[in-house]
C-alpha positions as CSV (number, residue, x, y, z in Angstrom):
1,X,57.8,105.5,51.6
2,X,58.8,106.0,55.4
3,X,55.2,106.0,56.3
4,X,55.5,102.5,55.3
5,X,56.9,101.0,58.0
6,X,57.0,99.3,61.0
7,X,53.2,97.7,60.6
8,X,52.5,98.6,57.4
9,X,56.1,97.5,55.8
10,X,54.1,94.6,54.2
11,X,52.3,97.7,51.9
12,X,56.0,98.8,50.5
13,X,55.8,96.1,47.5
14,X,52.1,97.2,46.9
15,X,53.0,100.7,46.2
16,X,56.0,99.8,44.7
17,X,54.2,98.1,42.3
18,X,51.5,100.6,41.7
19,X,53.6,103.8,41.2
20,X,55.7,101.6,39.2
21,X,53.1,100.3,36.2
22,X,49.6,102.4,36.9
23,X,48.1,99.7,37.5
24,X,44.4,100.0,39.4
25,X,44.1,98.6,42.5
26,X,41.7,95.8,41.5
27,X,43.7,94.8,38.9
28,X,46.9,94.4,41.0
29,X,44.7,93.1,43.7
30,X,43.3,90.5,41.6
31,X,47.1,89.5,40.0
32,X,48.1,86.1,39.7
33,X,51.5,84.9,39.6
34,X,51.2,83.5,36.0
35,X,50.9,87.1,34.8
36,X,54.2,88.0,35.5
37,X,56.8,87.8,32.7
38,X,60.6,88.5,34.4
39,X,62.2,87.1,31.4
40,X,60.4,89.9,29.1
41,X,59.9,92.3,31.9
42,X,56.4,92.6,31.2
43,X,53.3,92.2,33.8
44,X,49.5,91.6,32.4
45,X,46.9,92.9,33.6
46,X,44.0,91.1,32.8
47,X,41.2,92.2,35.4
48,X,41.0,95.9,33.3
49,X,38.6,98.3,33.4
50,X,37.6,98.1,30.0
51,X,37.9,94.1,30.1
52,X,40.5,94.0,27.3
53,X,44.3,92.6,29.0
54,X,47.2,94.8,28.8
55,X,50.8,94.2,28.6
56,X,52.9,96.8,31.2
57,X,57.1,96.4,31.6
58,X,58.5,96.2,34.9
59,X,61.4,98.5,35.9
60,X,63.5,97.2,38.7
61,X,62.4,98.3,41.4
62,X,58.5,96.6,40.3
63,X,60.6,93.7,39.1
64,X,62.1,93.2,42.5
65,X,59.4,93.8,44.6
66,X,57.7,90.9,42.9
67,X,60.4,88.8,42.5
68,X,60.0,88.9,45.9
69,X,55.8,88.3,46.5
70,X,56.7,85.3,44.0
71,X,58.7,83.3,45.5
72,X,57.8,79.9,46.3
73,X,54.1,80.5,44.3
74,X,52.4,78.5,41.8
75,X,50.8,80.3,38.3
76,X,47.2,80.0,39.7
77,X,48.6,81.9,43.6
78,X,47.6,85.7,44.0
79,X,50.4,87.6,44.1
80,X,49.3,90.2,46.8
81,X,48.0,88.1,49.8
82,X,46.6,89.7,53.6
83,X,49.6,88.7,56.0
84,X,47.4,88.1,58.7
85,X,44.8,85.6,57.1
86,X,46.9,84.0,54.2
87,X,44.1,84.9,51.4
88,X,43.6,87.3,48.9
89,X,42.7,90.7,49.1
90,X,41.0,90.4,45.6
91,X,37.1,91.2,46.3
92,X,38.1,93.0,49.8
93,X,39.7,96.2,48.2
94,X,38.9,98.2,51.4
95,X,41.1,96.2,53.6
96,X,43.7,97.0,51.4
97,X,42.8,100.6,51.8
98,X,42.2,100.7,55.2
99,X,46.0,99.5,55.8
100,X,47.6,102.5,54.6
101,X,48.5,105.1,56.4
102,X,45.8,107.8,57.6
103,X,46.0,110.3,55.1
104,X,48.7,109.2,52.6
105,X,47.3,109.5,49.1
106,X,48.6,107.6,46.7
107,X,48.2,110.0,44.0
108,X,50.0,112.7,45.4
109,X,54.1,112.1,45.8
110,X,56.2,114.2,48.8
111,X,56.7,117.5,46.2
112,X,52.6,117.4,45.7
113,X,52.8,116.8,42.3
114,X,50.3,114.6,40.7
115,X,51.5,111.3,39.7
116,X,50.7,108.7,36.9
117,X,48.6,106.6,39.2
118,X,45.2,104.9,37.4
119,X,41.9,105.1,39.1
């Protein structure tokens, strides 16, 4: 997580988020606030691979992290917006990409273990 800093502190919740559920990145890309359940704990993913929605529970650190995104959005707002142009990165995956750091993978945590994330 410290290579998420400085200009790429905005990613923190992103990744957050995804080591936190699984969660592809086009379906937490494509997330809308209304999908978010913090009284049940539960977030659904509804832009699946195989096109059926799935229910996945928050722990707190993904429930904070979008507590945080959330605030002050309406149901129909994407949760995960570009801070320099305001919009979505839903149907622009690669700029989400191309923000993190040079060489960090995802998939792989400090110890190089292989962790639970979807592809």
């Amino acid at each position: 997580m410290a290579a998420l800093s400085g200009p790429r502190a905005h990613m923190k919740p992103a990744v957050i988020v995804a080591l936190g559920t699984g969660m592809r990145m086009r379906e937490q890309l494509r997330m809308k606030r209304h999908q978010i359940d913090f009284l049940r704990n539960i977030v659904t993913a509804r832009n699946t691979k195989n096109g059926r929605p799935r229910d996945i529970p928050m722990n707190d650190d993904v429930r904070e992290a979008l507590a945080e995104l959330c605030r002050g959005k309406g149901p129909e707002n994407y949760v995960f917006v570009n801070p320099k142009t305001k919009s979505c990165f839903a149907g622009n995956e690669n700029s989400f990409s191309y923000s993190l750091p040079t060489g960090w993978n995802p998939r792989v945590d400090p110890e190089g273990s292989a962790s639970n994330i979807r592809n």
